[in-house]
C-alpha positions in Angstrom: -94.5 -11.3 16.3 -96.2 -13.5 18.8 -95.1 -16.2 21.1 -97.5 -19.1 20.6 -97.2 -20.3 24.1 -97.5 -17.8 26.4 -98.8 -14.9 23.3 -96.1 -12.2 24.0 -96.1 -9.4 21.4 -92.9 -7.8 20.0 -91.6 -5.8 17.4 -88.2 -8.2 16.1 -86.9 -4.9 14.6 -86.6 -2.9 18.2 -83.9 -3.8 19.9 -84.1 -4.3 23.8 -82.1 -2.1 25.9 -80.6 -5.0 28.0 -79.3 -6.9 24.8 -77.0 -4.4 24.2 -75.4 -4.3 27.2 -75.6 -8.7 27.2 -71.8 -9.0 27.6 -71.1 -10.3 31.2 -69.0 -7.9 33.3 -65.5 -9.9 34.3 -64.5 -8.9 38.0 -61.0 -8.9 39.2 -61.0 -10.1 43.2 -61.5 -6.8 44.3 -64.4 -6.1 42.6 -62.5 -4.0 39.7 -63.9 -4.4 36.9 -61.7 -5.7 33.7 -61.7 -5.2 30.2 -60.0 -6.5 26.7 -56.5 -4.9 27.0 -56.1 -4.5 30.5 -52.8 -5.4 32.4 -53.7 -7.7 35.7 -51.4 -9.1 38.1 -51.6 -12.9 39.5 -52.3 -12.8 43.2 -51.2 -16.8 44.4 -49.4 -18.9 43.1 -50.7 -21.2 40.4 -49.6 -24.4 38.9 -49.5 -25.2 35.3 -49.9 -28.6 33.8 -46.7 -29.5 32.1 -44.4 -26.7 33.7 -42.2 -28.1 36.0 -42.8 -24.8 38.1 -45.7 -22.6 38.8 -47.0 -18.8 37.6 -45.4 -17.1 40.7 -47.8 -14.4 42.8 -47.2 -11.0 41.3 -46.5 -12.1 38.2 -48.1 -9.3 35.5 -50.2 -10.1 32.7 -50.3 -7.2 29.6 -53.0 -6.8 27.2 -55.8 -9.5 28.4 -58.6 -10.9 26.7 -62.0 -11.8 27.9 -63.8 -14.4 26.9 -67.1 -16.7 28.0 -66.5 -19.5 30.2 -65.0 -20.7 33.0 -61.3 -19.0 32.8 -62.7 -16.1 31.2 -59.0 -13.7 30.9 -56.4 -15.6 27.8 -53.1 -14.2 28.0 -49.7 -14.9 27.1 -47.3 -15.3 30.0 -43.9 -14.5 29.4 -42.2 -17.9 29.9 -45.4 -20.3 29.7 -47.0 -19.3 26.5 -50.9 -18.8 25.7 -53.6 -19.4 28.7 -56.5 -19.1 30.4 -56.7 -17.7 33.8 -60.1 -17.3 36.3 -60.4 -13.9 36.9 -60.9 -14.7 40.8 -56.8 -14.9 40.9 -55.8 -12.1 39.3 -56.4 -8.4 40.3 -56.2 -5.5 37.7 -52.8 -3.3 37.8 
């Protein structure tokens, strides 16, 4: 294959070695990095719309999931329910 605007050649059946590693690495605020599965731990307090009270520091998070976006970690917190948290505010456990 060739790119028509700049003529690039490339086999489409190779596989490049930086697609396979093309997921983004999620870091905790110390620098740890996280994975699907992982337990974290909320570092500050932080408000959720609708709750009458916030997710309180130190709270633990089981079995994480990362995803693309802004709050890249859902969870389930016991006592809120399903969300998204920024991985900035949490540290791994």
């Amino acid at each position: 294959m060739v790119c028509s605007e700049c003529f690039h050649e490339w086999n489409p059946d190779e596989v490049p070695e930086a697609a396979e590693d093309a997921a983004p690495k999620v870091l905790d605020v110390n620098g740890n990095e996280l994975q699907n599965g992982d337990s974290v731990i909320v570092i500050k307090d932080l408000p959720v719309k609708g709750m009458p009270r916030p997710v309180k520091a130190g709270t633990k998070v089981k079995n994480i999931r990362l995803t693309d976006g802004d709050h890249n970690i859902d969870c389930k917190i016991e006592g809120f329910g399903a969300m998204g948290l920024k991985s900035e505010f949490v540290r791994k456990a």
